[in-house]
PDB file as gemmi writes it, atoms N, CA and C in Angstrom:
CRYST1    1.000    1.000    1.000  90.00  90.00  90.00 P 1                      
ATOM      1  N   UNK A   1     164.233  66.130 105.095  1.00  0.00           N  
ATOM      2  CA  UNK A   1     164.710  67.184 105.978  1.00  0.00           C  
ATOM      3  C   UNK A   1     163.518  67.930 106.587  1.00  0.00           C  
ATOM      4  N   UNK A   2     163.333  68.122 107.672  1.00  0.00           N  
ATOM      5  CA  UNK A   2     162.577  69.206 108.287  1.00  0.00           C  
ATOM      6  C   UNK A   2     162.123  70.915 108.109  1.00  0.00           C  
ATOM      7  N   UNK A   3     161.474  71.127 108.061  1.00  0.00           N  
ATOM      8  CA  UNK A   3     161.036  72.522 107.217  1.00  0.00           C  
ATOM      9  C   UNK A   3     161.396  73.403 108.826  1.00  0.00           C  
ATOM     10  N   UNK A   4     162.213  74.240 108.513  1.00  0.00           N  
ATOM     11  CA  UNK A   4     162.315  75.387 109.361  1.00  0.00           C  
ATOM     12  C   UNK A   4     161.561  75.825 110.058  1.00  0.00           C  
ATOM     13  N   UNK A   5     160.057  75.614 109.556  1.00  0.00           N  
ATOM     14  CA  UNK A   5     158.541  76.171 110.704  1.00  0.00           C  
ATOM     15  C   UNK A   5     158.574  74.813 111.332  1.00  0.00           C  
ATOM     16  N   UNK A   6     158.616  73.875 111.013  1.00  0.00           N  
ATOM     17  CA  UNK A   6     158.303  72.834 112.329  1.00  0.00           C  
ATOM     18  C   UNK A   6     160.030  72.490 113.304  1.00  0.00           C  
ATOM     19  N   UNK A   7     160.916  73.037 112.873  1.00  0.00           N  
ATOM     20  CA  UNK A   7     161.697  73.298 114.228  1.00  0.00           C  
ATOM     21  C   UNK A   7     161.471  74.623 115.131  1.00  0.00           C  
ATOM     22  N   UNK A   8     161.235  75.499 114.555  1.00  0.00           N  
ATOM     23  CA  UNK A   8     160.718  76.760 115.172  1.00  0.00           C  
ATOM     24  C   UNK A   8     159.801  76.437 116.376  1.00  0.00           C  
ATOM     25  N   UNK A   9     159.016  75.452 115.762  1.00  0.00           N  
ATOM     26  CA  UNK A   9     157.396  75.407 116.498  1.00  0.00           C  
ATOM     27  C   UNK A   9     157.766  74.098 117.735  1.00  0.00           C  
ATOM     28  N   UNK A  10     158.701  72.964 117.298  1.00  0.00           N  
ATOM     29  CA  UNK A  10     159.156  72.117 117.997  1.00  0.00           C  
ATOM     30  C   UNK A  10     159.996  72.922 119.393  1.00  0.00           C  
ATOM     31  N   UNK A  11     160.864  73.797 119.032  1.00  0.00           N  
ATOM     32  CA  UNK A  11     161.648  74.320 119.738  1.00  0.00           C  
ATOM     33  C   UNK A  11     160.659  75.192 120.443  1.00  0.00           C  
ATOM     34  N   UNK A  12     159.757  76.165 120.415  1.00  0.00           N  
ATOM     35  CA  UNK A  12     159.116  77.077 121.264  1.00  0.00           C  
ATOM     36  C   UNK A  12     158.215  75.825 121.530  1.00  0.00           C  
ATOM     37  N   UNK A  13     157.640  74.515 121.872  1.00  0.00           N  
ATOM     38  CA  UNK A  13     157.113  73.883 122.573  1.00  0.00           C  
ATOM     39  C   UNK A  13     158.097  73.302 123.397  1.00  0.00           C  
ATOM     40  N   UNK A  14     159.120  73.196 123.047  1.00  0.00           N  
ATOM     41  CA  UNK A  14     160.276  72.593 123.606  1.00  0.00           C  
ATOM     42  C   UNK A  14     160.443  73.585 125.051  1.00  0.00           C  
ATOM     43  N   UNK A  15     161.450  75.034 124.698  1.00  0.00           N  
ATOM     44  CA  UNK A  15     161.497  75.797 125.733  1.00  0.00           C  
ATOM     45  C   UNK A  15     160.098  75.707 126.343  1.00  0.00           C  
ATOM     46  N   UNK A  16     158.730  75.741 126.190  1.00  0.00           N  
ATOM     47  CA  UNK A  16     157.769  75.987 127.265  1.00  0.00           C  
ATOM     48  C   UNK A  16     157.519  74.790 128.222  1.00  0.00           C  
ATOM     49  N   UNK A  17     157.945  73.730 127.990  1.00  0.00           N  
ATOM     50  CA  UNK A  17     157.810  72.487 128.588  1.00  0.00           C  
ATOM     51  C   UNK A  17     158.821  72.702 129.413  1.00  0.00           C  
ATOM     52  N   UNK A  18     159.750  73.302 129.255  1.00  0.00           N  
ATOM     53  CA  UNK A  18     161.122  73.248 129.909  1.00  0.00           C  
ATOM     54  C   UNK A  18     160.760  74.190 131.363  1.00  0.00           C  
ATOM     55  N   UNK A  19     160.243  75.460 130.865  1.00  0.00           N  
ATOM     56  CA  UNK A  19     159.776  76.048 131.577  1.00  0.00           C  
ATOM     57  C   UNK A  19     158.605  75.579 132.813  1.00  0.00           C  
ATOM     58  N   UNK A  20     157.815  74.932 132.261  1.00  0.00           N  
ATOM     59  CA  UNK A  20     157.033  74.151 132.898  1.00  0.00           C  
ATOM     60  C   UNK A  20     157.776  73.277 133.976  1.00  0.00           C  
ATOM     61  N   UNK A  21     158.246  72.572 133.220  1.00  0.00           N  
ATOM     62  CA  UNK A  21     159.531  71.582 134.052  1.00  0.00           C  
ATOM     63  C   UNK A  21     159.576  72.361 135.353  1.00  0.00           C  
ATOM     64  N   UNK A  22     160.513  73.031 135.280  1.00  0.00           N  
ATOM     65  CA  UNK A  22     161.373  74.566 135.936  1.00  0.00           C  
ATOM     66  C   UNK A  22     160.325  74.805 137.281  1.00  0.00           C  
ATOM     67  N   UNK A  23     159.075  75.303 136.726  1.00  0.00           N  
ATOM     68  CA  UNK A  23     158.466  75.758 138.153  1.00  0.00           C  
ATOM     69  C   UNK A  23     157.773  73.958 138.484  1.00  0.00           C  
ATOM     70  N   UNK A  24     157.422  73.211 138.185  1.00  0.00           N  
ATOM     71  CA  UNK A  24     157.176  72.113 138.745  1.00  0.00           C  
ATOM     72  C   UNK A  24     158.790  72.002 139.900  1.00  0.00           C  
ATOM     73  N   UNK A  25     159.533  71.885 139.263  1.00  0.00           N  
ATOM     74  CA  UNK A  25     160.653  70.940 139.944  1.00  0.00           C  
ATOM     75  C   UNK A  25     160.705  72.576 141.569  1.00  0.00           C  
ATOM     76  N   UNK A  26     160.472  73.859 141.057  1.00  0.00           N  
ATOM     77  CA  UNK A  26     160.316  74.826 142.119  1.00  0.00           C  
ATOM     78  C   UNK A  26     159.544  74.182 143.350  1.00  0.00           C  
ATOM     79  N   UNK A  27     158.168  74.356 142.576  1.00  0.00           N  
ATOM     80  CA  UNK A  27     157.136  73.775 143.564  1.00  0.00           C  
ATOM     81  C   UNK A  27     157.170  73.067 144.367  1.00  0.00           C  
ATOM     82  N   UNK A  28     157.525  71.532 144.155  1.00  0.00           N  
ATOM     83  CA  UNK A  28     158.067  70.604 144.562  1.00  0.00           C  
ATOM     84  C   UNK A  28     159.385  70.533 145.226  1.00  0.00           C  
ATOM     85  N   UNK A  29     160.073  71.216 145.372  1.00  0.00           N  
ATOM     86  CA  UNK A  29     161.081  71.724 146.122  1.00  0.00           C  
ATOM     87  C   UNK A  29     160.532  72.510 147.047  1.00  0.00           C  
ATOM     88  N   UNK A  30     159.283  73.461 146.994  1.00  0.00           N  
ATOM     89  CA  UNK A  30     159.012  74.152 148.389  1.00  0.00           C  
ATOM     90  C   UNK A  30     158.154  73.524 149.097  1.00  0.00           C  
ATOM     91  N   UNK A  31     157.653  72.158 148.522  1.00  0.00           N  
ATOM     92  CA  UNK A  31     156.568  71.515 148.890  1.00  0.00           C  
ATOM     93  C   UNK A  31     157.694  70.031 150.040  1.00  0.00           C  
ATOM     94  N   UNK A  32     158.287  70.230 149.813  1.00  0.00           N  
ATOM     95  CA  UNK A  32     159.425  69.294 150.253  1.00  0.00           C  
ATOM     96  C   UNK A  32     159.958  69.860 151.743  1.00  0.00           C  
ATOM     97  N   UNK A  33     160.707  71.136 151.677  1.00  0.00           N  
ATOM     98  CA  UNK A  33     160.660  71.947 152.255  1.00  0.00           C  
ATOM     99  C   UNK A  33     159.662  71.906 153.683  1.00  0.00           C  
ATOM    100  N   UNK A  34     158.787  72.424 153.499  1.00  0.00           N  
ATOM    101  CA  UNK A  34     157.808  73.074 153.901  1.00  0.00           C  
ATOM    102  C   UNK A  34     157.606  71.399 154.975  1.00  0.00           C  
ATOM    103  N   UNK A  35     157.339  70.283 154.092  1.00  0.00           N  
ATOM    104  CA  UNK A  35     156.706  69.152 154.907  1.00  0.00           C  
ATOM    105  C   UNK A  35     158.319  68.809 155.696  1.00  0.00           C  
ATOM    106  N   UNK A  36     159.419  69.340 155.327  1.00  0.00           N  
ATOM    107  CA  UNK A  36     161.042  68.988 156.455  1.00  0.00           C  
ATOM    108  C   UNK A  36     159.925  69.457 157.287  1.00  0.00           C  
ATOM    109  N   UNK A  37     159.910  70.964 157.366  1.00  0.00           N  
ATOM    110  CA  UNK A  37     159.573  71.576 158.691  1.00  0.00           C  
ATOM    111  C   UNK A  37     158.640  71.408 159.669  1.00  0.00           C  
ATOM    112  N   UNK A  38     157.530  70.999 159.138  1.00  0.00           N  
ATOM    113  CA  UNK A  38     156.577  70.579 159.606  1.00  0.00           C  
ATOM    114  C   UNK A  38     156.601  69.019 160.079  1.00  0.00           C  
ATOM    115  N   UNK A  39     157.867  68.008 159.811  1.00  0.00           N  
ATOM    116  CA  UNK A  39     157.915  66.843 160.354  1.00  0.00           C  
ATOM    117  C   UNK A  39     159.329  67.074 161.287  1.00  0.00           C  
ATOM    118  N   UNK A  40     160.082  67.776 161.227  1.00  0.00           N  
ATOM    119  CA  UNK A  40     160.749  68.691 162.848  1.00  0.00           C  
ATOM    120  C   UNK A  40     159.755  69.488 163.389  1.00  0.00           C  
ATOM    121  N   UNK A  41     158.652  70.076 163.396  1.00  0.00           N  
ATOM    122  CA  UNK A  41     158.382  70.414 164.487  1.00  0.00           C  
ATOM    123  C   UNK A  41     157.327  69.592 165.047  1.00  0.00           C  
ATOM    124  N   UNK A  42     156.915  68.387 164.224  1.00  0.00           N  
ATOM    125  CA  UNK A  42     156.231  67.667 165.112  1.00  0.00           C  
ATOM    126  C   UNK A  42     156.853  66.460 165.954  1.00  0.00           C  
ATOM    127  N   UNK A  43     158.404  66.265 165.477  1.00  0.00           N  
ATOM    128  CA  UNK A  43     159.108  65.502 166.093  1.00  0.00           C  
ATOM    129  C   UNK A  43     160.143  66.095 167.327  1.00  0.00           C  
ATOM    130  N   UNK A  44     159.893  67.499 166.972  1.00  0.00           N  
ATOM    131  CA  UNK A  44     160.247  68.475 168.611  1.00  0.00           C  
ATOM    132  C   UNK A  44     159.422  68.662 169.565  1.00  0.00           C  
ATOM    133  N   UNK A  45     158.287  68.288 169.131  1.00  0.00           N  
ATOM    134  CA  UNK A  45     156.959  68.671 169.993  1.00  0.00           C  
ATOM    135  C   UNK A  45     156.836  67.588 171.241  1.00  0.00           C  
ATOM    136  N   UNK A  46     157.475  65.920 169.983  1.00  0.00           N  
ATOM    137  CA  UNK A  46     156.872  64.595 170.292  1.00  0.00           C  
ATOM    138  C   UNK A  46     158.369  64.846 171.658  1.00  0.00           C  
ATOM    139  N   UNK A  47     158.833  65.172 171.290  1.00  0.00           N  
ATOM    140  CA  UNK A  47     160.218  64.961 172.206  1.00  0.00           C  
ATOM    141  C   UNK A  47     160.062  66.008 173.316  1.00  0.00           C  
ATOM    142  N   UNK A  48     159.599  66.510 173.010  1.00  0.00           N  
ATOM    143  CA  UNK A  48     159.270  67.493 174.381  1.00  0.00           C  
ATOM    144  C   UNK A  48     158.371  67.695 175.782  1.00  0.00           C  
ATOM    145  N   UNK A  49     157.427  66.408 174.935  1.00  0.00           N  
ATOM    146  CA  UNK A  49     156.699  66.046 175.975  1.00  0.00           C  
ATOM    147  C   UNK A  49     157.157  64.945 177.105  1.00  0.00           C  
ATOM    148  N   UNK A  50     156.524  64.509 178.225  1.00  0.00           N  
ATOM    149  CA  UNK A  50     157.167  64.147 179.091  1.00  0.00           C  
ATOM    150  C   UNK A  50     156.560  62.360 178.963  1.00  0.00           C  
ATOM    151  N   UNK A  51     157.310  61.573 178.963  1.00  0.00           N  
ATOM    152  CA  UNK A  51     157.199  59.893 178.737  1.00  0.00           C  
ATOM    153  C   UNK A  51     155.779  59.703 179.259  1.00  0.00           C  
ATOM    154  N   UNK A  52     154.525  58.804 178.575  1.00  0.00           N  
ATOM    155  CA  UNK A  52     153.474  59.026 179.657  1.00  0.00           C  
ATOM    156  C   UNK A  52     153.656  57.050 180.158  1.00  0.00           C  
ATOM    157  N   UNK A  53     153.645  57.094 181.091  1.00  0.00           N  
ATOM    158  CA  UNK A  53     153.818  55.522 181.432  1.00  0.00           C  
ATOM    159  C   UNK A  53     152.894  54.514 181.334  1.00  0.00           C  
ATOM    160  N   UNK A  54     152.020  54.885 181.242  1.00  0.00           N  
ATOM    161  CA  UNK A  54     150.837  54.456 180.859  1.00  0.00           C  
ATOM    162  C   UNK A  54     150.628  53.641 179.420  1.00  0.00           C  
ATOM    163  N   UNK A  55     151.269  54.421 178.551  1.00  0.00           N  
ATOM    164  CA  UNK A  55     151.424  54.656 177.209  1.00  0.00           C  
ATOM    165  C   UNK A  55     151.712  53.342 176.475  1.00  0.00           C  
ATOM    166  N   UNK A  56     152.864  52.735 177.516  1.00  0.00           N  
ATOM    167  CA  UNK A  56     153.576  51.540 176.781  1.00  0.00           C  
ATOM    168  C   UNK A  56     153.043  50.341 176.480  1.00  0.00           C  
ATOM    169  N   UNK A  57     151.326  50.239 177.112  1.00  0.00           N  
ATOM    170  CA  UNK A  57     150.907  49.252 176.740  1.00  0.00           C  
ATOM    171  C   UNK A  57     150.767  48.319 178.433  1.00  0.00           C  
ATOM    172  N   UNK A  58     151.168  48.628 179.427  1.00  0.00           N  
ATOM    173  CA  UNK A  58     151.329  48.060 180.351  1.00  0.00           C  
ATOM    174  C   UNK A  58     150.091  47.427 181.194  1.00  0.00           C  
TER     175      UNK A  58                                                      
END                                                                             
């Protein structure tokens, strides 16, 4: 059977990993975020400009 101090100690490494977890999975969610926006506004930008004809290789 397990001695009461090493679930104690299992469990408060447990919750801090969890925690850890927690702002990783944050981070990575604003880091996600952040690159949506920044790949709409470079695909509003791309669309906004005017066809160059040149462009196609011709």
């Amino acid at each position: 059977m397990t001695a009461p101090e090493d679930l104690q100690r299992e469990n408060l490494y447990l919750r801090q990993r969890v925690a850890q977890l927690q702002s990783d999975v944050t981070d990575i969610s604003a880091e996600a975020g952040r690159l949506r926006e920044e790949l709409e506004r470079l695909h509003g930008r791309r669309a906004m400009r005017p066809p160059n004809p040149l462009g196609s290789g011709q």
